[in-house]
Phi, psi and omega in degrees: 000136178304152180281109179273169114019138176287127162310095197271350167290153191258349168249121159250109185259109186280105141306083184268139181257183182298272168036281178288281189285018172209072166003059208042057171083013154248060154121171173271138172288128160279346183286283203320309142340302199286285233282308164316311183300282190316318175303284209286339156330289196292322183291326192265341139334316192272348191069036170255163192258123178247103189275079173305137149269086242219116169274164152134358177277324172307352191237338179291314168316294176317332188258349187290329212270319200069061187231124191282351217209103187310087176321138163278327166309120168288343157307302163289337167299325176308323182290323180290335186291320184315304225254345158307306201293278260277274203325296175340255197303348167255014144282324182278335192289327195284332170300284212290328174321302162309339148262032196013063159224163209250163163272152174221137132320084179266127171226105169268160175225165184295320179300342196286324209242356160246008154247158208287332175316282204291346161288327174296313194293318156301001191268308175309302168262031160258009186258307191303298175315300163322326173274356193265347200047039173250161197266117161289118193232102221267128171233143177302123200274069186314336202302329205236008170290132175255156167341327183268278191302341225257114199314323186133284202213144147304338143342268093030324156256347168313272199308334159296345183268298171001276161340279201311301178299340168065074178256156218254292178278109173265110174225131196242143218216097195218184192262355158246181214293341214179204174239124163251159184303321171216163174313075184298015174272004192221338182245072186296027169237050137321088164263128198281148171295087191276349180223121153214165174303122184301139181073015160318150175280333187299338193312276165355282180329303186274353188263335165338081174192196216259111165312165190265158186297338195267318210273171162300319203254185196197206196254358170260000140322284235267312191278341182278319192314330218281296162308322198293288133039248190322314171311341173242353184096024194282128158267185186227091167278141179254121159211213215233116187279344173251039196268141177288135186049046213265345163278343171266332129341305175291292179319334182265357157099023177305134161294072192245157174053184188280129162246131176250127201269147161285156166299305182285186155258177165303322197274328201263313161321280180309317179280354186281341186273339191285318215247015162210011173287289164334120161287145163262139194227021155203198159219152170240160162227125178271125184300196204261346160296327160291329126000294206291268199319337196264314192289327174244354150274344198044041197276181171263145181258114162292146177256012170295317181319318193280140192257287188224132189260110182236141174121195184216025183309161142283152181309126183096347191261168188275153185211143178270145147279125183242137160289188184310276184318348222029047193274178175248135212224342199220121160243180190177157241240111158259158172302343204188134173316163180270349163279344149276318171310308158315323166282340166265359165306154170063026185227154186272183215270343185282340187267334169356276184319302163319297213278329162265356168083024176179181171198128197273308172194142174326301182305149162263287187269118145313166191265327177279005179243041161208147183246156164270142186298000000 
């Protein structure tokens, strides 16, 4: 297959499945773990930010427990995850280790990322953890998941941890080359896909079939996780996890597996989701230099900037920008409650710290959380 162009995004959120990483249900492969470690070990040599998603505790559970069979009971699946995560994460941490790089522990539920507080707060550190160099290593929290909350499949929280991290690369890492046209394991004239658009309709169709016994999910998982992706501007590469040295291929930019293009870039994506998702739960009024910067610089909104304050938002909620005159020109994701807010207007972003005992970020609307009207 011809060489594309080396992958030049710098964020990546890496998807490993059950499968894979408990060599079909005997144990965490541990070579397969040291050999994932060191290629990402080597990406971040390189200054890409790498984000795990990691299946394998239900299954790892399982094997500790000598249990043959994926329980149907949510209980015992809660038990198996338990007693699965603790091997789970001290495989990646003792690989990563050998490369003196440290690990974190995530464990999400679907309510962390629908409700809006505890989605900033995942967000916030997994941004923090990332500047830090340190390897995140994010899992579905099965133990206390319920029916209601509960993501499904990993597949499906990668891609919302995409989405969180505003990561450039979504890469799922699975036991086939790719998204085939039809199902080679039943079809051998089975062709693979190397490139299409994320949310093509044709996807679901070719993607259609039976999830694997340990994991939820199957390849028609893995192409809607793909769309989801995309909605923030994230692409998707699908590839063969045991392909040798297959994250540093995709980075030199070898045709390996499926790529799925988002329509959009990340940034024009987010913002299309900012200017038609959202209720707006304030206001700001910008004095005429903030005014200026925001309509013809395409700067981030300061709270030396803000004049006056309406409303009762919360931190993470859209708030409209109105100018000197009073139009309305701008909305945008704010940083600080509106009784913080008031108190830090018209003051520059170094008294932040003075006036609030802490500081979340300089900006009150960062430029990628804020669209022009």
């Amino acid at each position: 297959m011809m060489e594309k162009p080396p992958l030049k995004r710098r964020r990546w959120v890496v998807k490993v499945g059950s499968s894979l990483l408990t060599a079909n249900g005997r144990g965490l492969d541990q070579d397969i773990i040291a050999a994932w470690a060191a290629q990402i070990a080597a990406l971040r040599a390189q200054g890409i930010e790498i984000v795990m998603v990691s299946s394998g505790a239900v299954a790892e559970g399982m094997v500790r427990l000598n249990w043959n069979k994926r329980p149907a009971a949510l209980h015992e699946l809660q038990a198996a995850a338990a007693v699965g995560q603790m091997g789970l994460i001290q495989a990646w941490e003792s690989h990563f280790q050998r490369h003196k790089l440290h690990t974190a522990q995530i464990l999400l539920t679907h309510d962390d990322l629908a409700h809006r507080q505890r989605y900033l707060n995942a967000r916030s550190t997994l941004w923090t953890l990332l500047q830090l160099g340190v390897i995140p290593v994010v899992n579905e929290n099965d133990t206390v998941a319920t029916d209601e909350i509960k993501f499904g499949d990993n597949d499906t929280l990668a891609a919302l941890v995409a989405n969180l991290v505003e990561a450039d690369l979504l890469i799922i890492l699975t036991d086939q080359e790719g998204l085939f046209d039809k199902d080679p394991r039943k079809f051998p004239d089975a062709k693979l896909i190397p490139e299409v658009q994320a949310g093509d309709p044709q996807l679901e169709e070719w993607a259609a079939g039976s999830p694997g016994e340990l994991g939820r999910g199957g390849m028609l998982t893995k192409v809607r996780a793909a769309k989801r992706a995309a909605a923030s501007g994230a692409a998707t590469v699908i590839a063969a996890g045991r392909a040798p040295a297959v994250l540093q291929k995709l980075a030199d930019g070898a045709g390996l597996g499926t790529l799925l293009r988002p329509a959009q870039n990340r940034v024009v994506a987010r913002k299309q989701w900012l200017a038609s998702h959202l209720q707006v739960k304030g206001k700001v009024t910008l004095d005429v230099g903030a005014t200026k910067v925001i309509l013809e610089g395409g700067k981030s909104l300061l709270p030396v900037g803000v004049a006056h304050v309406e409303g009762n938002f919360q931190r993470g909620e859209v708030v409209a920008c109105v100018s000197h005159d009073g139009k309305e020109i701008a909305r945008g994701l704010v940083n600080y409650t509106a009784d913080e807010t008031r108190r830090i207007m018209r003051q520059p972003s170094t008294k932040i710290l003075e006036i609030l005992g802490y500081v979340d970020e300089p900006e009150l609307i960062h430029r990628d959380n804020l669209v022009l009207i």
